[in-house]
C-alpha positions in Angstrom: 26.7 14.2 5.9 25.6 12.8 9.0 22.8 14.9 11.3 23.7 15.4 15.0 20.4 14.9 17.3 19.8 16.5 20.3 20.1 13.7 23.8 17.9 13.9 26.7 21.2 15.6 28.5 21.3 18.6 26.4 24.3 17.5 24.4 24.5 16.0 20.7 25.2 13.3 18.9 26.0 12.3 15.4 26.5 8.4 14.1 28.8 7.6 11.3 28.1 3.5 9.9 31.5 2.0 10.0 30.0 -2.0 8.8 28.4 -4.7 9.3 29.9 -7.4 12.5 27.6 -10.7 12.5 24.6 -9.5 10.7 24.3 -6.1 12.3 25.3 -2.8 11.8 27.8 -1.2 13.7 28.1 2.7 14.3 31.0 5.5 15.7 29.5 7.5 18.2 30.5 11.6 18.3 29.1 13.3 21.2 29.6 17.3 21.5 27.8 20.2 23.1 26.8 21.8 20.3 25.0 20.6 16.9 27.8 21.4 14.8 30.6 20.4 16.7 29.0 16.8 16.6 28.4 16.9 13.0 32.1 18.4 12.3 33.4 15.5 14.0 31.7 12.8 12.6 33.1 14.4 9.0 36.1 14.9 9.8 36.2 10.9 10.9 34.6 10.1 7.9 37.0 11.4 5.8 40.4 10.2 7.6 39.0 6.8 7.4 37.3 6.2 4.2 38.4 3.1 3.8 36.8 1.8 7.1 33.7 2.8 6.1 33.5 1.2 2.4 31.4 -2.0 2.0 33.6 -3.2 -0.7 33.5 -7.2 -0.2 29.8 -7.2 0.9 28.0 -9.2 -2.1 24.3 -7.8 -2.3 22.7 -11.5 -1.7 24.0 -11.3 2.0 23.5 -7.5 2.0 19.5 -8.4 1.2 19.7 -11.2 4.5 21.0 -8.8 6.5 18.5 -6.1 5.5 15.8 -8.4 5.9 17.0 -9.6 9.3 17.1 -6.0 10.6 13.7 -5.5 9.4 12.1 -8.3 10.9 11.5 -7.0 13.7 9.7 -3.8 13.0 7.7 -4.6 9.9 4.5 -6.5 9.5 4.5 -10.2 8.4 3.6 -9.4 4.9 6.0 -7.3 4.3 9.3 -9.4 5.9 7.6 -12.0 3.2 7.1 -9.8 0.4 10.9 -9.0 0.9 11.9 -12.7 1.2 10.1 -13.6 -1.9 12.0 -10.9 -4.2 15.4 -12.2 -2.3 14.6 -15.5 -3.9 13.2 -14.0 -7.4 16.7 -12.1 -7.4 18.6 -14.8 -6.4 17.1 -17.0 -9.1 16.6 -14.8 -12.2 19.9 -12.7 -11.4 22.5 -14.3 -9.6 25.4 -13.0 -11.3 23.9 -9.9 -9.8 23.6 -10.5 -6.5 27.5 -12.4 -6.2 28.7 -9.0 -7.2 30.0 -6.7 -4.1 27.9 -3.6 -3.4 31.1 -1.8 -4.3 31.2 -2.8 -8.0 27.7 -2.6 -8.5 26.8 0.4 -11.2 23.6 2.3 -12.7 24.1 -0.1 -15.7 23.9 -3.3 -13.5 20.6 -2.2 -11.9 19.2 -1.1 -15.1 19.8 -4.3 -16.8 18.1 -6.5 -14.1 14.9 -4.3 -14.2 15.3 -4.2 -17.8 14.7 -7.8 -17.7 12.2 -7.6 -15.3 10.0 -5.7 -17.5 9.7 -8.3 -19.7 7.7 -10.6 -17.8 6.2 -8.5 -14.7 4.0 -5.8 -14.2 5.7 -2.2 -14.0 3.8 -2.2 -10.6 5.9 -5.1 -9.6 9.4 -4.0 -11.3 8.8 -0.6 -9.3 8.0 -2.5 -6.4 11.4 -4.5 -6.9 13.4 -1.5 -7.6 12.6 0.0 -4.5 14.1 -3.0 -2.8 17.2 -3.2 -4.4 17.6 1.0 -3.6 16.6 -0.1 0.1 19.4 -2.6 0.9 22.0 -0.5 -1.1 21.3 2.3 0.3 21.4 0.2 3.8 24.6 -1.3 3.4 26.3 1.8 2.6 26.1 2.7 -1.1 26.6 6.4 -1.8 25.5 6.2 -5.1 22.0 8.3 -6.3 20.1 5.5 -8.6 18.8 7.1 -11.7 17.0 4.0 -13.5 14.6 4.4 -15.8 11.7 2.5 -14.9 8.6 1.2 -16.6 6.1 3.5 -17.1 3.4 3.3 -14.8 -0.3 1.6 -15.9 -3.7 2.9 -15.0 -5.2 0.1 -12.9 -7.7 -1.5 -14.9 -9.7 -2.8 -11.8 -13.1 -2.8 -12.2 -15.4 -1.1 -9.6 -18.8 -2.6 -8.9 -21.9 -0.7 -9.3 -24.9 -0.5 -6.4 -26.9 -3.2 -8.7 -24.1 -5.5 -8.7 -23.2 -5.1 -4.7 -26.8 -5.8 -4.3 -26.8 -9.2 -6.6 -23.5 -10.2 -4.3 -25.4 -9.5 -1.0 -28.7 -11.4 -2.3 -26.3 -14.5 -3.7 -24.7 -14.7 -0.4 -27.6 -13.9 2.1 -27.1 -16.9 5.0 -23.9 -17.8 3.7 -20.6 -17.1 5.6 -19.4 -14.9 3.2 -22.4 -12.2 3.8 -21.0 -10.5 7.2 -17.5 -10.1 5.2 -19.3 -8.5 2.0 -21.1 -6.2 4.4 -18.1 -4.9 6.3 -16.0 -4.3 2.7 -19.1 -2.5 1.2 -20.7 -1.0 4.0 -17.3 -0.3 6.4 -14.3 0.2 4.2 -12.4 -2.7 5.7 -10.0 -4.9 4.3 -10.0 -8.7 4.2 -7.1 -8.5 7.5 -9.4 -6.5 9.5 -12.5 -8.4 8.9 -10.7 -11.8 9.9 -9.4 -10.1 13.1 -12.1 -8.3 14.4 -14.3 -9.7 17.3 -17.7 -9.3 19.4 -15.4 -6.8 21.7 -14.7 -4.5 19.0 -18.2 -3.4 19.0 -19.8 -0.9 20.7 -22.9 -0.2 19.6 -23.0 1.2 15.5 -19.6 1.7 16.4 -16.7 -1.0 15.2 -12.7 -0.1 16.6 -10.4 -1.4 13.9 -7.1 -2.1 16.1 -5.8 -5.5 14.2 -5.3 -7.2 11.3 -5.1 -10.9 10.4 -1.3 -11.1 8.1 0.4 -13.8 7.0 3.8 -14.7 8.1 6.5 -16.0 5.5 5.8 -20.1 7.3 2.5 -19.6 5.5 0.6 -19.3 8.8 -1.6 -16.3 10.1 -1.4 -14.1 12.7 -3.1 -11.0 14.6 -1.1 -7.7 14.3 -1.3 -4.3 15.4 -2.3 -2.1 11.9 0.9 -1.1 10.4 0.0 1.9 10.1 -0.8 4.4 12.8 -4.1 5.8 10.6 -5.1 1.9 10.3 -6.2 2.1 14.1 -9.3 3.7 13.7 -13.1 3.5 14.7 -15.6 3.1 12.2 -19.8 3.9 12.7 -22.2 0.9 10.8 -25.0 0.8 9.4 -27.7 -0.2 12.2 -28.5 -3.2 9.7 -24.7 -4.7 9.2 -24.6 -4.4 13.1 -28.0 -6.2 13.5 -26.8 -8.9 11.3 -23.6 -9.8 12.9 -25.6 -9.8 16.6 -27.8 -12.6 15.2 -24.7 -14.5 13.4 -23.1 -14.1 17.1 -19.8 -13.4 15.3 -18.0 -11.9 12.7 -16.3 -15.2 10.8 -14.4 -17.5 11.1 -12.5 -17.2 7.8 -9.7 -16.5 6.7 -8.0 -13.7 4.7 -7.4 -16.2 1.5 -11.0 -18.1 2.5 -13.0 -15.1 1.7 -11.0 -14.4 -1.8 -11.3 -17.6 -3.3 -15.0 -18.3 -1.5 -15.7 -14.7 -3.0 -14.4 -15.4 -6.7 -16.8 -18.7 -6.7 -19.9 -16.7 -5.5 -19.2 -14.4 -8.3 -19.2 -17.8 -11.1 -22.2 -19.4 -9.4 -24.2 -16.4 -9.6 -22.9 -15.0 -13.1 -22.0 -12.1 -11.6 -19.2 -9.6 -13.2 -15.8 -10.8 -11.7 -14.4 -8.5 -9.5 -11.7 -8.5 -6.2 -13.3 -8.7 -2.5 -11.4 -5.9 -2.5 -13.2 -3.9 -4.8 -15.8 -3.5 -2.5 -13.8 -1.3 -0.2 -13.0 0.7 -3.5 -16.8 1.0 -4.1 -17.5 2.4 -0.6 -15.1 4.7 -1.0 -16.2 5.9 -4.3 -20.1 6.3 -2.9 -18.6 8.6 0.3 -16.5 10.3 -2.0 -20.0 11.7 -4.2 -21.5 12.4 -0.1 -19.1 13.1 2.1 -16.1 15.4 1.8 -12.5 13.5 1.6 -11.5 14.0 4.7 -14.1 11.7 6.1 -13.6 8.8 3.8 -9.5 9.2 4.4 -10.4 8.7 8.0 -12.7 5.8 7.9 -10.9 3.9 5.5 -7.7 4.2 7.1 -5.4 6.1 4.9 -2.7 8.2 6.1 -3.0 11.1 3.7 -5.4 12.4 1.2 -3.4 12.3 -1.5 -3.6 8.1 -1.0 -6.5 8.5 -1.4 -7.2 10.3 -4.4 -4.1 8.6 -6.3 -5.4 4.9 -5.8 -8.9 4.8 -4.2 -10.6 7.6 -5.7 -12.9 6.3 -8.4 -16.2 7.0 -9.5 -18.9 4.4 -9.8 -19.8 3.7 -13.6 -23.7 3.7 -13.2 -23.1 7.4 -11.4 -20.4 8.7 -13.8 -22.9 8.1 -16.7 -25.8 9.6 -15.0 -23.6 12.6 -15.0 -21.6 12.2 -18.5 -25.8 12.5 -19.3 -26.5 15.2 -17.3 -23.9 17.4 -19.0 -24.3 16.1 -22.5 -28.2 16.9 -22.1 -27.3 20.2 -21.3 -25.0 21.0 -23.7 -27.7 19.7 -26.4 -30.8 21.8 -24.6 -28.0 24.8 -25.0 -27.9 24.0 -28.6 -31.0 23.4 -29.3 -32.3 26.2 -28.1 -29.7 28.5 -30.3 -30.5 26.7 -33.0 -34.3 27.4 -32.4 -33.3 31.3 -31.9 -31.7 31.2 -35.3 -34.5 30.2 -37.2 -36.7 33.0 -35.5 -33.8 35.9 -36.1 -32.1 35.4 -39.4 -28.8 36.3 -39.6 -28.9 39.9 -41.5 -26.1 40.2 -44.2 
């Protein structure tokens, strides 16, 4: 059912969706002075005309153009892409799906496709998929709760750098462009984005605000964009050495977001240097603040809207210091042992 909201006047109102007219959505009004009168309304229209309210001739391929269309203007570049590209994928790899109407479409149909989807892409990306397919069903008026089973999901098997190795990175790419944009991911927390749109203004002292990001649009070109996130506007204190560094370079760089990954994954080759993601490096910072600082510092300077984000993806703990611990313990276990042992031997056991 349909919740009533409360209007600047006092009264309330509840929208039923009624279709789609030229790409938009269209929705019956029901304006009352009281919550549940709105709400009892709207019902009561939805069930005399159930018919008007069915999608049943929509197919899903122009069900995903609308969708798209209506997000356009409210989500980030990347993300309008993202949803383009599976829109092709789909319309490639399953187009007996998407000709069908959202009305016919059943649990089996979706299983099927992410059945086959599973067979060449990442559950990551099948999940990703799935969630797409809910999205413009669910958008377009399916009442239907999907119950697919999904791939199961697969620790990422990224691998976190170690201080020694962000050290040999720094040293190979001291001069070079590249060695403002390793500073900022290792020493700031900042993604590739950020570091491409950030500028001499943004400084104020230690202190860097992080209020853009450089993003991709689906024509392949780049452009500056608020964060998408209201946690992703944040301000962020350097190291005086990072800031010292970017005063004498007189800017930040001049790269772009795809410069500094592919740049990045050739330092790594010259310099025979494990392979690893740019990326990484904002995983690394955030693994050496998480064995400082307490979480709630780290979730603020890196940008992340909860804690639990945090801990379920970024949360890792640097090799060289987990086996400095996994030693510490294991010592102590075997001084415990040791020492028992030694006891023993002095006080037989008596019979």
């Amino acid at each position: 059912m349909a919740t009533a909201k409360k209007l600047p006047s006092g009264a309330y109102r509840c929208l039923i969706y009624i279709g789609d007219e030229n790409g938009k959505r269209k929705y019956k009004s029901f304006t009352a002075k009281t919550k549940k009168e709105a709400e009892f309304k709207a019902t009561q229209f939805a069930l005399n005309h159930k018919d008007d309210t069915d999608i049943s001739n929509i197919k899903f391929k122009d069900a995903m153009k609308n969708y798209n269309s209506l997000k356009e203007s409210i989500l980030s570049p990347y993300s309008i892409t993202s949803y383009i590209t599976i829109k092709n994928c789909l319309e490639k790899d399953f187009a007996w799906f998407c000709d069908m109407p959202i009305s016919e479409i059943k649990q089996k149909d979706v299983q099927k496709v992410i059945n086959e989807m599973s067979k060449k892409l990442s559950p990551k990306t099948v999940r990703s998929r799935h969630g797409y397919i809910a999205s413009v069903l669910s958008e377009n008026g399916y009442d239907k709760t999907l119950r697919t089973q999904l791939p199961q999901k697969k620790r990422p098997d990224n691998h976190v750098p170690t201080e020694e190795e962000v050290k040999m990175v720094l040293k190979a790419a001291e001069g070079q462009e590249l060695e403002v944009p390793i500073m900022l991911a290792a020493f700031g927390m900042m993604r590739r984005g950020e570091i491409c749109a950030l500028t001499l203004d943004d400084f104020d002292g230690n202190v860097v605000h992080i209020n853009k990001n450089m993003v991709r649009a689906h024509d392949g070109t780049f452009h500056i964009k608020q964060p998408k996130t209201y946690s992703g506007d944040r301000f962020v204190e350097l190291p005086q050495f990072v800031v010292e560094k970017i005063k004498e370079k007189g800017y930040v760089t001049n790269y772009l977001p795809d410069t500094i990954t592919k740049n990045f994954e050739i330092l790594l080759e010259r310099n025979n240097i494990q392979r690893f993601r740019f990326h990484d490096l904002r995983h690394f910072s955030a693994s050496v603040r998480h064995t400082l600082v307490p979480d709630a510092y780290t979730m603020k300077a890196g940008g992340w809207s909860s804690e639990a984000i945090l801990q379920s993806i970024y949360r890792h703990t640097l090799s060289d210091v987990e086996k400095e611990m996994s030693d510490k313990v294991n010592n102590h276990f075997t001084d415990l042992m040791q020492h028992e042992m030694q006891h023993e031997k002095k006080e037989p056991r008596k019979l």
